[in-house]
N, C-alpha and C positions, 0 to 999 in steps of 0.2 A: 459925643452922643453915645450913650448906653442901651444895650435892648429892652432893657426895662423901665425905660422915661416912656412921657407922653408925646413926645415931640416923635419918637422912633414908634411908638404905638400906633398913635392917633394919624399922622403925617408920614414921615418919612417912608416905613415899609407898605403901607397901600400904596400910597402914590408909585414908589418903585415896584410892583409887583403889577401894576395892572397896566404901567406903561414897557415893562417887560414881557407878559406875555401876549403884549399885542405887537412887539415889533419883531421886523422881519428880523431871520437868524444873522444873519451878516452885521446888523447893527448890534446885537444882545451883547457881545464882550466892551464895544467901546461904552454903552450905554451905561453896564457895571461898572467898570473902569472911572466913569465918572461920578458915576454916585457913591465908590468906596471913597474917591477921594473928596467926595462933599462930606461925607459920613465921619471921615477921621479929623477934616478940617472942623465940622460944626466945634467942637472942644477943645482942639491940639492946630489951628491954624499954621503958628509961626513951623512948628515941626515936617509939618506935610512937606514942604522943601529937604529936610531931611532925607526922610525916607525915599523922597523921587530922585533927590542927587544922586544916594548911596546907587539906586537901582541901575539908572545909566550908567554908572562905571562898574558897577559888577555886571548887566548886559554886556559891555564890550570886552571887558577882561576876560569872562567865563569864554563870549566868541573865540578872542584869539589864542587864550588856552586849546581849547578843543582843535587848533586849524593846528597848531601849534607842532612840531614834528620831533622836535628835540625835548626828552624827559626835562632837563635841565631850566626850559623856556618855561614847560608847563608848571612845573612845581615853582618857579617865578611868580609865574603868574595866579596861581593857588595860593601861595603865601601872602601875596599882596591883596587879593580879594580879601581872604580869613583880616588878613592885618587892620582892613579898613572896615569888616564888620565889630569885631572883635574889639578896634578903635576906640568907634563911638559909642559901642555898650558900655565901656569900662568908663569912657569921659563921661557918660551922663549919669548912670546909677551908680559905678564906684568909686569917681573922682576925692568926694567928699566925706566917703567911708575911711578911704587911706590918709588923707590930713587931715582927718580928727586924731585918727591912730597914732597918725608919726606927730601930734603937737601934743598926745600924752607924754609920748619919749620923751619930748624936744624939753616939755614942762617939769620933768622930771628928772632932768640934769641942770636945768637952770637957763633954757637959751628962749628967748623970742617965738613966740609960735608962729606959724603959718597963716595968711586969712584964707580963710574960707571960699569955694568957688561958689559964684548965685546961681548954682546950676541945677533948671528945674526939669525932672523925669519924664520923658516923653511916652506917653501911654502905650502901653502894649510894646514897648521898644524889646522886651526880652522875646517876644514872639518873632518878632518877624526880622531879628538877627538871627533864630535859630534857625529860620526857615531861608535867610537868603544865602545860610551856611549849607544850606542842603543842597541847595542849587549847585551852588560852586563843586562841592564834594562830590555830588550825583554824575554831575558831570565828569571831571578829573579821572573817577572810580570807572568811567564809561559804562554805567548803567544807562542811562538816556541820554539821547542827542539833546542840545540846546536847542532852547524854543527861539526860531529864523525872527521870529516878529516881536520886536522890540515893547509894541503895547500888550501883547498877551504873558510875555513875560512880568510885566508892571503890574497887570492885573492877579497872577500868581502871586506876588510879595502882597498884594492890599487890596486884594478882595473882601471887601468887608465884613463877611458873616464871622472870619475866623481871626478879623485883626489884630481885638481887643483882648482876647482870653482862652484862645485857641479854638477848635485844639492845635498842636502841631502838626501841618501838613507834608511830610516829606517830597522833597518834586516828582518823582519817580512815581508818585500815588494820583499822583491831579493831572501829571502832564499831558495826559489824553485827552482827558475833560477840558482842559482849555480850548484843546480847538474842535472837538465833538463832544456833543454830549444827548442822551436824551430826554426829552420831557412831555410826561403823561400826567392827565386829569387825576391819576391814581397817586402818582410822586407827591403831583401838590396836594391832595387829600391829606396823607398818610407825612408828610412835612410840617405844615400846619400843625396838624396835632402833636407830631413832637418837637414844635417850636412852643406850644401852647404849654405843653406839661412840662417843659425846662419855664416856663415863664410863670407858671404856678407854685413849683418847685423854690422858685427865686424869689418872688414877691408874698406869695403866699405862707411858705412857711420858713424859708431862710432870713423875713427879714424879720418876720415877728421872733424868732430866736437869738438873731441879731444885737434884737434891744437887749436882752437879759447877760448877754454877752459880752456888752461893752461895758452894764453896769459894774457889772464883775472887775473887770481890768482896768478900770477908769476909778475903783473903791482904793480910799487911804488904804497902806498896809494895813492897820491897828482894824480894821473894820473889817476885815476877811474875814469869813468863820465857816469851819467846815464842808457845812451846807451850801452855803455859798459859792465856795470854792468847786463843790462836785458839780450844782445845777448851771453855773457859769460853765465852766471847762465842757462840760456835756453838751451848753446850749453853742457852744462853737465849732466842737465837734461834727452837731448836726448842722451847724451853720453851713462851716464851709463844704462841706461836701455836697449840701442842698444847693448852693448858692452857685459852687463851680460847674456841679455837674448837670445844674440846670442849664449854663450858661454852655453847654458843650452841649446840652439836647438844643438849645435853642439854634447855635452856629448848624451843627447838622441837619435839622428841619428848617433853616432859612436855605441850605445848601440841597437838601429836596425839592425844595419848590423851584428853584433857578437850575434844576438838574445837574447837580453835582452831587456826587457820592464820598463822603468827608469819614474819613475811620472813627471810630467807636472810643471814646476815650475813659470811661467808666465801666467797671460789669462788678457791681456789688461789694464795694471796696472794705464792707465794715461788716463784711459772709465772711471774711478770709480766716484760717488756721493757724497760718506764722507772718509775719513780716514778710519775708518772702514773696508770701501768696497777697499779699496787699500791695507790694508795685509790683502784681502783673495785672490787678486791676483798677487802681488808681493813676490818674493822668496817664494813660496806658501811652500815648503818642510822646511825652516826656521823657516816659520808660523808654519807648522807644529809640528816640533818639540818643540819651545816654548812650543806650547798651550799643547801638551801629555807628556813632561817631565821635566814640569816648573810649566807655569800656574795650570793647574790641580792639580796636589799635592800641591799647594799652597792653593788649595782649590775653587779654579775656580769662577763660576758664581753660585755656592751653599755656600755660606757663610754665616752669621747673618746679612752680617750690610754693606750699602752701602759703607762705609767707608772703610772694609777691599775687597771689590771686587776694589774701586777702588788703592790701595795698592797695591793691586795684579795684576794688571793692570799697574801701574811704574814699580816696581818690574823688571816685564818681560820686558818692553822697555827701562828702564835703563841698565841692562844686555844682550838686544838686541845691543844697542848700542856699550856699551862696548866691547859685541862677535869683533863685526866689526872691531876695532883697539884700540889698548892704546891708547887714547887719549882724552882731556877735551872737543873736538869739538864732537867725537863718541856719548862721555857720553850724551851732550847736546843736538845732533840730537833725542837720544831714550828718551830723559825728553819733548822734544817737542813731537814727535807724542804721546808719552805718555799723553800726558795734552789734544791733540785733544782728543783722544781718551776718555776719560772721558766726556770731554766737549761734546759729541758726543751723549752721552750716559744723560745727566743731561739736554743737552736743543736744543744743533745746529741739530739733526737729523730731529729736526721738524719745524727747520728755513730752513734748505736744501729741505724739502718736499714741504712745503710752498711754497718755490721761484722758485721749479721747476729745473728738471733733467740738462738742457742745462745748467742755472746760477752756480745749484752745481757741476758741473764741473768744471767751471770754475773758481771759490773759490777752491776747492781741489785743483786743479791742481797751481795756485798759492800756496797755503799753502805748497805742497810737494816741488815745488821750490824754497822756501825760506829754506827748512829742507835740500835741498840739498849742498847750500851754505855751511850752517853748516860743510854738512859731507865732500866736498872739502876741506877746506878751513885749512889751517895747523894753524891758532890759533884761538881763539875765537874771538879775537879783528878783526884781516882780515874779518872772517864774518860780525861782525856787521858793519863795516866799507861799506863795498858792500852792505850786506840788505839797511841802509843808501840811500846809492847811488842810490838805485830804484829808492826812493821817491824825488830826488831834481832834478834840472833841466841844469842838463848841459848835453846836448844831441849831443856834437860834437862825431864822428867818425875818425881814423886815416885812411885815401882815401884811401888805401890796403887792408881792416881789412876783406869786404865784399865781395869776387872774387865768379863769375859764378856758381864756383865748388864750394862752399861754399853752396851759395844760392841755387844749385839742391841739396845739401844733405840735407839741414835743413826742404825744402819743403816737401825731401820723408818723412825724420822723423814725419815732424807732419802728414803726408798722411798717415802711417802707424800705427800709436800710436793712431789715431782714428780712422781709417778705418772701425773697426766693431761694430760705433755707429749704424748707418744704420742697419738692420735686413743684408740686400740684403751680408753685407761685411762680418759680421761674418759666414754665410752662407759659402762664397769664401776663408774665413780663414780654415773654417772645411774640406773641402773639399780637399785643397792642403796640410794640414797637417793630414789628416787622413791615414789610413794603406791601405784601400781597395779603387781602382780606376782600370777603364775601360783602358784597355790593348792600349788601344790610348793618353788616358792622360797620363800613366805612362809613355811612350815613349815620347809625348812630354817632362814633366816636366820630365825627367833624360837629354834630353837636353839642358834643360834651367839651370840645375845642373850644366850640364859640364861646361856651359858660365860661368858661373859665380864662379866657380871652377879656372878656368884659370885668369879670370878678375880679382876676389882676390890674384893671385901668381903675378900676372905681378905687379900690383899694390903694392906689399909687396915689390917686388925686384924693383922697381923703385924707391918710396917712401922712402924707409929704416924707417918710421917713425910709427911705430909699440908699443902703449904702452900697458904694465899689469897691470892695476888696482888693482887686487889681492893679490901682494906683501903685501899690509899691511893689509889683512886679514890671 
């Protein structure tokens, strides 16, 4: 089940919201608890035993680490957690990455290939290994005590709103909220609506971009042209960042209304000046996690020697990459931002300075549209093939390709994705995404919710053309 079906529209979150906030507090965590795991069963059945085995045995391993008294025990028992998450991410998503790999070799000397494992990707599984690595780590670090109650931890790993597409919840950030939390007629107001505009955001104009998007990468080489190639790559651009950062407004305002406070995982990611300044606002909880359980022990920005910070600096964006999906197009997305990033830091910080805020904009903002081809794109070659096509000159369009509705969605996107360059927009951003508003505004904007509440269902049930990006994370 996806936020954006009918079944989660129409059914599933009324029903659980209205028998939520009618029951007593004592019952609200097991109530959740069961409805994240109807939630992940409705689509991924056979896996939900997955993710409930891994949880009991990192429940008890994390326990007897922490009771644990000898360094030696502990780090045992840290190893073996990381081992068995770390495990099953690599058996499901990279098993069949590396025997394709090693049956190139194999094929290429002359010997028998390997078959193939039928192993199919269990949704959301890169999420919620990252998050039951934080548990484990959070703990060890003794930043927070282990949660005593065995369901409120389960309920930490598969809470529904954040399962599927995050964001990433550090435990250290929720572990209060599991067993206090509070909730006000102003939370669910001021949730709602920004469950509403992540789900306007997603249906509305990410998936009408969507289409033009796939036309694009799904076109024979010989049939690329220019044009083509920029209003494709463009419309994905605004794709996924409409599509993702809907879907992280949407976990956040389902996490308002159930009175949870979930971190912020976007703040304008296509405003930014360098690469740099684009992952501190893109997949912010991503960023996060890299830099506190990656980069850092790797030795961070305190090392000896240029040369091992910038190390450590691929390191974490080839493995960024790689998080994202098996793939040689992933790996090459995170060696590209990886190389800005450097580059960033050795000389263009102060070619961006130089030329001034509006120009570096506009340089980043290209360069991240070419990184995104990359990450669309199902081979290497398909990428370079399109990047190519930027730069030559055949600029015909098929007479269909540009329709009205096309053209108002593409407008909002760029309306919105720079909107709070101006002081005056981010101003009107804070505002309507903040918690606290005059008892006039809230009632307007829960109306402007409900429109667009309905304008997303009709549109889903019209359209039928609803895609999940996610799958191959």
């Amino acid at each position: 089940m996806v936020f954006s079906s009918i079944t989660f529209l129409i059914y599933f979150l009324p029903v659980l919201l209205v028998i939520y906030f009618i029951l007593d507090k004592q019952y609200k965590n097991i109530f959740l608890l069961l409805a994240s795991i109807a939630f992940y069963s409705w689509g991924a059945p056979r896996f939900i035993f997955v993710i409930l085995g891994t949880t009991v045995l990192d429940f008890y391993l994390v326990k007897f680490m922490d009771k644990a008294e000898h360094i030696t025990k502990r780090r045992i028992l840290l190893l073996t957690s990381i081992t068995l998450n770390v495990g099953l991410l690599f058996y499901f998503k990279y098993a069949n990455f590396f025997i394709e790999n090693f049956n190139s070799m194999l094929s290429g000397i002359g010997i028998n290939e390997i078959k193939a494992l039928n192993v199919i990707l269990p949704i959301g599984i890169s999420f919620y290994t990252f998050e039951s690595l934080t548990y484990v780590l959070d703990v060890y670090r003794r930043l927070h005590k282990p949660l005593t109650n065995f369901w409120n931890y389960q309920l930490y790993i598969i809470l529904f709103p954040k399962l599927i597409a995050g964001p990433i919840i550090r435990y250290n950030e929720i572990a209060d909220q599991i067993t206090e939390r509070q909730e006000t007629t102003d939370k669910r107001l001021t949730g709602f609506l920004r469950f509403t505009l992540g789900l306007g955001k997603k249906v509305l104009i990410a998936n009408m971009l969507a289409i033009k998007a796939d036309y694009l990468f799904n076109l024979a080489p010989e049939n690329v042209t220019t044009a083509l190639a920029w209003l494709g790559s463009l419309s994905y651009t605004f794709q996924i960042y409409f599509d993702f950062s809907g879907y992280s407004d949407m976990a956040i305002g389902i996490g308002q209304m159930l009175g949870f406070k979930f971190p912020e995982n976007f703040n304008n990611p296509y405003t930014s000046v360098s690469i740099t300044d684009f992952w501190r606002r893109w997949h912010m909880t991503l960023g996060s996690w890299m830099k506190n359980y990656l980069y850092i022990p790797l030795g961070g920005n305190k090392v000896n020697s240029s040369y091992r910070l910038y190390l450590n600096l691929w390191i974490v964006f080839v493995l960024s990459g790689f998080w994202h999906g098996a793939s040689w197009t992933f790996i090459i997305w995170g060696i590209y931002h990886g190389l800005f990033l450097i580059l960033e830091r050795l000389f263009l910080l102060k070619v961006y300075t130089s030329l001034g805020s509006f120009i570096a904009r506009l340089i980043v903002f290209f360069l991240i549209n070419i990184g995104w081809i990359f990450f669309r794109a199902d081979t290497t070659s398909q990428a370079v093939h399109i990047i190519s096509k930027l730069f030559s000159n055949t600029l015909s369009l098929p007479l269909d390709y540009v329709s009205n509705q096309f053209t108002f969605c593409f407008v909002l996107a760029l309306l919105f994705s720079f909107f709070t360059i101006p002081h005056f927009g981010k101003r009107i951003q804070n505002f309507v995404y903040g918690e606290s508003k005059p008892i006039l505004a809230l009632s307007a904007f829960t109306l402007i919710a409900i429109v667009i509440y309905f304008l997303s269902v009709i549109n889903i049930a019209a359209s039928g053309f609803n895609p999940f990006i996610y799958f191959r994370f």
